[in-house]
N, C-alpha and C positions, 0 to 999 in steps of 0.2 A: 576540037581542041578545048581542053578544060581552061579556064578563066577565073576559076574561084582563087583564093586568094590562100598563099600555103600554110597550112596551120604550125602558130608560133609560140613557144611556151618562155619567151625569156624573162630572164629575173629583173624586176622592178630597183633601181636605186632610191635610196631616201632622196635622190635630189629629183628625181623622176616624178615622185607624188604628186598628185594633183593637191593643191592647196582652195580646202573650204573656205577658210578664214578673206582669199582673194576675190570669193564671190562679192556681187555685189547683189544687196539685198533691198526687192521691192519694198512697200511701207504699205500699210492696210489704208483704209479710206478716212480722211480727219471725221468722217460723221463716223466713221466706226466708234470712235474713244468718246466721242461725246454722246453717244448714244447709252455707250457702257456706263457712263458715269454716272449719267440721268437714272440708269437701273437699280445700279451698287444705291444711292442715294434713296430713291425710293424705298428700295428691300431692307435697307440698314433703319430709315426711319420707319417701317413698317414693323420692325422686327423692336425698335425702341419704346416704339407706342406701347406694343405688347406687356414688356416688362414695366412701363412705366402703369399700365393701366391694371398693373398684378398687384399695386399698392390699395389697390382698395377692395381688395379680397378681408375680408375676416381673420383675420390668423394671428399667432400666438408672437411675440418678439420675435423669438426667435427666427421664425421665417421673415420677418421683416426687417432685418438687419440680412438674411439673406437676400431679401430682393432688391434689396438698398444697393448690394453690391452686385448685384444683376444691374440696376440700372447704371453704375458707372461705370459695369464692361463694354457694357451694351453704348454707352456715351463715347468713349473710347474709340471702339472698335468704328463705329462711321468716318470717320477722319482717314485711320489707318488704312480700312479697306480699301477707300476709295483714293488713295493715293497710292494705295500700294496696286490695286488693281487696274490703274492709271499705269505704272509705270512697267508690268510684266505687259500688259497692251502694247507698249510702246515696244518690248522688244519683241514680239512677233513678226517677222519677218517673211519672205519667201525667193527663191532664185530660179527661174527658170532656165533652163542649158536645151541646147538640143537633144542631149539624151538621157536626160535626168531632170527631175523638178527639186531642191529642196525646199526646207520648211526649220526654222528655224525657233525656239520659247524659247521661256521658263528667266527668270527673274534670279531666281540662288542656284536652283538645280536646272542648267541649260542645258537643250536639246538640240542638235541639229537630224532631222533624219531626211534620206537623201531616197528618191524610190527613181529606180533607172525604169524607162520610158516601155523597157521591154517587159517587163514586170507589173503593170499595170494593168488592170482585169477592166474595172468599169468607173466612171467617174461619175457622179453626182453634184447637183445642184440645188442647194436647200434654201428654204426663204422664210423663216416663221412670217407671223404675222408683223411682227415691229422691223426685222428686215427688211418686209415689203414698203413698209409707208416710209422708210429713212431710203430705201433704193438698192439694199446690202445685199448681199449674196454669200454662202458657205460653200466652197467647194470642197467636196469629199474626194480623195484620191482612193482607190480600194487595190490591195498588190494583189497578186495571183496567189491562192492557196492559204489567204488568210479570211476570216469571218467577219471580221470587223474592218474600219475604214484604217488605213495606216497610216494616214493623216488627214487634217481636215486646216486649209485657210478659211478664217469666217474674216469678215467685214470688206471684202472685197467687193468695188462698184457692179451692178450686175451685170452689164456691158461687160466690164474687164473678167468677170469670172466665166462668162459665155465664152469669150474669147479664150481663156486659158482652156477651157475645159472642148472647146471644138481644135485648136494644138494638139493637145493629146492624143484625143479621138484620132484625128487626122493624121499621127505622125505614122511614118511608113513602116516600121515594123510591126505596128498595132494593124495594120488594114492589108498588109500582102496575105493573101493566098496562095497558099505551094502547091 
């Protein structure tokens, strides 16, 4: 006696749709953001020094009314970045479902991308060097039939990224053999 279940093709209502907006969304790790900050902060003074240390080049006026206004882009720009790369940190998100993970950015230009459970080829766990000493993790999600990762959570505790990324692994359409 067949047992499989009969194949159904009916039409979807708008009130039918699964609603993204109802997820509810994990948060990255608070050493995540303060690690980022410490970064944006160094890079930005690192990149300030530069231009400021361009003033004692030899050069004609006119390059020096241009490095003049290199150093107050460059003044500028520390404050902005790192408030601004503060606050797209913040909206990074993620949702895990039983049959789908999503992943949610982007700050002006928002992202939600959704990878169903079954489409998912291989999963990674990356750790640079300052991930390692703060405790962080990246998990790489990689879909079937694409070259690149489809999305990537970073700043997740490495415990909790282990855990997400053994879910996956272990979810049962990923592991049956026919």
């Amino acid at each position: 006696m067949d047992t499989s279940p009969a194949f159904s093709n009916r039409q979807i209502t708008d009130d039918e749709l699964p609603s993204l907006q109802s997820l509810s969304w994990d948060k990255l790790s608070p050493t995540y953001f303060t690690v980022n900050i410490w970064l944006r902060l160094l890079t930005n003074t690192l990149i300030f020094a530069g231009s400021v240390a361009l003033r004692w080049l030899p050069v004609s006026e006119n390059w020096m009314l241009l490095i003049t206004c290199l150093n107050v882009l460059c003044a500028l720009a520390i404050p902005i970045g790192v408030i601004w790369g503060y606050f797209a940190d913040k909206r990074i998100g993620f949702s895990l479902r039983e049959q789908d993970i999503s992943v949610r950015s982007g700050l002006v230009f928002r992202s939600i991308i959704t990878q169903p459970m079954l489409r998912v080829q291989h999963v990674e766990l990356t750790r640079g060097p300052i991930e390692r000493k703060a405790g962080l993790a990246t998990l790489e999600v990689f879909s079937a039939g694409g070259d690149s990762g489809t999305f990537s959570i970073p700043g997740l505790p490495e415990e909790k990224a282990k855990e997400i990324r053994q879910f996956i692994l272990g979810h049962g359409d990923l592991t049956r053999h026919d």
